[in-house]
C-alpha positions in Angstrom: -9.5 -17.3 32.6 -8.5 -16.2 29.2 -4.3 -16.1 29.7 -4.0 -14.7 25.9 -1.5 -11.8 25.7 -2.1 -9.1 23.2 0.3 -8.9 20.1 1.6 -5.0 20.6 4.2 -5.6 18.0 4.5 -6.9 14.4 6.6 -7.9 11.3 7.3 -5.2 8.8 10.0 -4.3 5.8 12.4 -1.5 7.2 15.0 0.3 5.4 17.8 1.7 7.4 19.9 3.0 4.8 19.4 3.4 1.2 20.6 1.4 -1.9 19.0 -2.4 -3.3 16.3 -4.4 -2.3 18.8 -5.9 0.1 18.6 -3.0 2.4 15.1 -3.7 3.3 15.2 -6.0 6.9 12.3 -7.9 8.6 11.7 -5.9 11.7 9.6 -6.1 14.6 8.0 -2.7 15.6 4.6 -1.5 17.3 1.1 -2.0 15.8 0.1 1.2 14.6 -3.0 3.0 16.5 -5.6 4.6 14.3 -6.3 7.5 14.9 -9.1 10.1 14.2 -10.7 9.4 10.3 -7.9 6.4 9.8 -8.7 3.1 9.4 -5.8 -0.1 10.4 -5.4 -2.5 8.1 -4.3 -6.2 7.6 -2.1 -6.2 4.5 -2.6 -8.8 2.4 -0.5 -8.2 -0.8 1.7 -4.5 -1.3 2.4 -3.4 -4.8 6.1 -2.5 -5.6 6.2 1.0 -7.6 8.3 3.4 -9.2 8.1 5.4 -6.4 8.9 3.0 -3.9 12.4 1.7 -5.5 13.5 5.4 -6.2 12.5 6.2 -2.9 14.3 3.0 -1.3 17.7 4.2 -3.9 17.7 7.1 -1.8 16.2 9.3 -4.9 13.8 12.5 -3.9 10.9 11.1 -6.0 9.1 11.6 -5.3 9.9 13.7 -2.5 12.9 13.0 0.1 12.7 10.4 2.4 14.3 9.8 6.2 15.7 6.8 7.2 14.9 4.8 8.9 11.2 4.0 7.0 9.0 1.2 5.7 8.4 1.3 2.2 5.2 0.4 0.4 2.3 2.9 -0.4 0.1 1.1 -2.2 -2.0 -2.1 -0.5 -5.0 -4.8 -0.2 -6.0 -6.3 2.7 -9.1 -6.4 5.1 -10.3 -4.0 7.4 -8.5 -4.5 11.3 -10.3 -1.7 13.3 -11.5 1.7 12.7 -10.2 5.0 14.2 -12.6 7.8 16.1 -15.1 8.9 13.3 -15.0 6.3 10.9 -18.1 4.3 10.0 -17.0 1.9 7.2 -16.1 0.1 5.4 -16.7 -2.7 8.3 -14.0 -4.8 10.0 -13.3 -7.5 7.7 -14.1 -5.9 4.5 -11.6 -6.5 1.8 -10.0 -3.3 0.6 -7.4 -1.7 -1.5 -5.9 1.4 0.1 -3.0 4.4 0.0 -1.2 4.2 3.2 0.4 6.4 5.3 1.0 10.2 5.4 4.2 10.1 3.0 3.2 6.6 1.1 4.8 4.4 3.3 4.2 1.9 5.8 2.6 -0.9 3.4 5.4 -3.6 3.6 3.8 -4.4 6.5 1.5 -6.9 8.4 -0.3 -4.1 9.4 -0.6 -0.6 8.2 -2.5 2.9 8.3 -4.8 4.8 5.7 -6.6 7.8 5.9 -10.8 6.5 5.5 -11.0 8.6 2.5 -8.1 6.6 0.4 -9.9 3.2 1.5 -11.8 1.6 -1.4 -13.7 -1.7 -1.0 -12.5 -4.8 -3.4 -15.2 -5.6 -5.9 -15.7 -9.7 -5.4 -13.5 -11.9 -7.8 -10.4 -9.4 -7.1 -7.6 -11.1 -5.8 -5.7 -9.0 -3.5 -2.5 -9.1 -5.3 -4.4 -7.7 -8.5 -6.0 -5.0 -6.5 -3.2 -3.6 -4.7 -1.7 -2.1 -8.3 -4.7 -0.8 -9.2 -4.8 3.3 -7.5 -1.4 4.6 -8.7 0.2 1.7 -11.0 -3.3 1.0 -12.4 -4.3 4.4 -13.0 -1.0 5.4 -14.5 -1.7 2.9 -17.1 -5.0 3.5 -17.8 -4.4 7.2 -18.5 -1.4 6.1 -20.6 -3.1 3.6 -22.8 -6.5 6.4 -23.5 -4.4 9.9 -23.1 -1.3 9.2 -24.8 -1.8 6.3 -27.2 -5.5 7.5 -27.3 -7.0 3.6 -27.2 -10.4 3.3 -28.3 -12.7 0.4 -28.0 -12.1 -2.1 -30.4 -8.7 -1.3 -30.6 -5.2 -3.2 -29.8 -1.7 -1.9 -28.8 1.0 -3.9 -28.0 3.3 -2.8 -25.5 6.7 -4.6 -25.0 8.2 -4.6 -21.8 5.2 -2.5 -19.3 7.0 -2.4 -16.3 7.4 0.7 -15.1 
């Protein structure tokens, strides 16, 4: 007789009011359910951006946030469990991903993404490296070829890249 109980709950990063990175509190709260096109995922490693501290200093970028929340919009992890409709990437997969429906939830053990914003990790990619690649990554890319207009070959240096 298998006596296991099922874990309903887990450990995630809550802010309940705004200011420093001291606000944020370990918390237990439900597992999330996906739902229709989502996809549940084990986080692995969650970038910190911009966003996310302005967010957390009770800012409106970039857009106003309610309290309580968990922060965290940006993630790598493995594939949990698939909602109704979704196909892929398989359980277990690793993937980087954009959770939740206002980019939150990813300071979590566990958290939600739509299926379209899931994107499997090429092999070599360490999940911490991976998790700063869709908005951080990005951001920089265009940076480095739009505005400095980097072309092969080339070198820039750029002091102090952090944000």
């Amino acid at each position: 007789m298998n006596t296991k109980k099922k874990t309903t709950t887990m450990i995630a990063m809550r802010a309940e009011r705004f200011g420093g990175p001291e606000v944020l509190r370990a918390v237990e709260v439900p597992i999330p359910e996906p739902g229709p096109g989502q996809v549940l995922l084990r986080v692995e490693a969650a970038a910190v951006t911009f966003a996310d501290v302005m967010r957390r200093r009770a800012s409106p970028y970039p857009f106003p946030t309610a309290l309580p929340y968990v922060p965290g919009s940006e993630v790598a992890g493995r594939v949990e469990r698939l909602g109704e409709g979704v196909s892929g990437p398989p359980i277990g997969t690793p993937v980087l991903a954009l959770v939740g429906e206002g980019g939150e939830g990813g300071y979590a053990e566990l958290a939600i993404a739509h299926a379209t914003r899931v994107i499997p990790i090429p092999p070599g990619l360490a999940p911490e490296a991976a998790a700063s690649l869709l908005v951080a990554g990005t951001t920089a890319g265009l940076l480095l070829t739009e505005v400095l207009s980097l072309r092969a070959g080339e070198t820039r240096l750029v002091p102090a890249a952090a944000g």
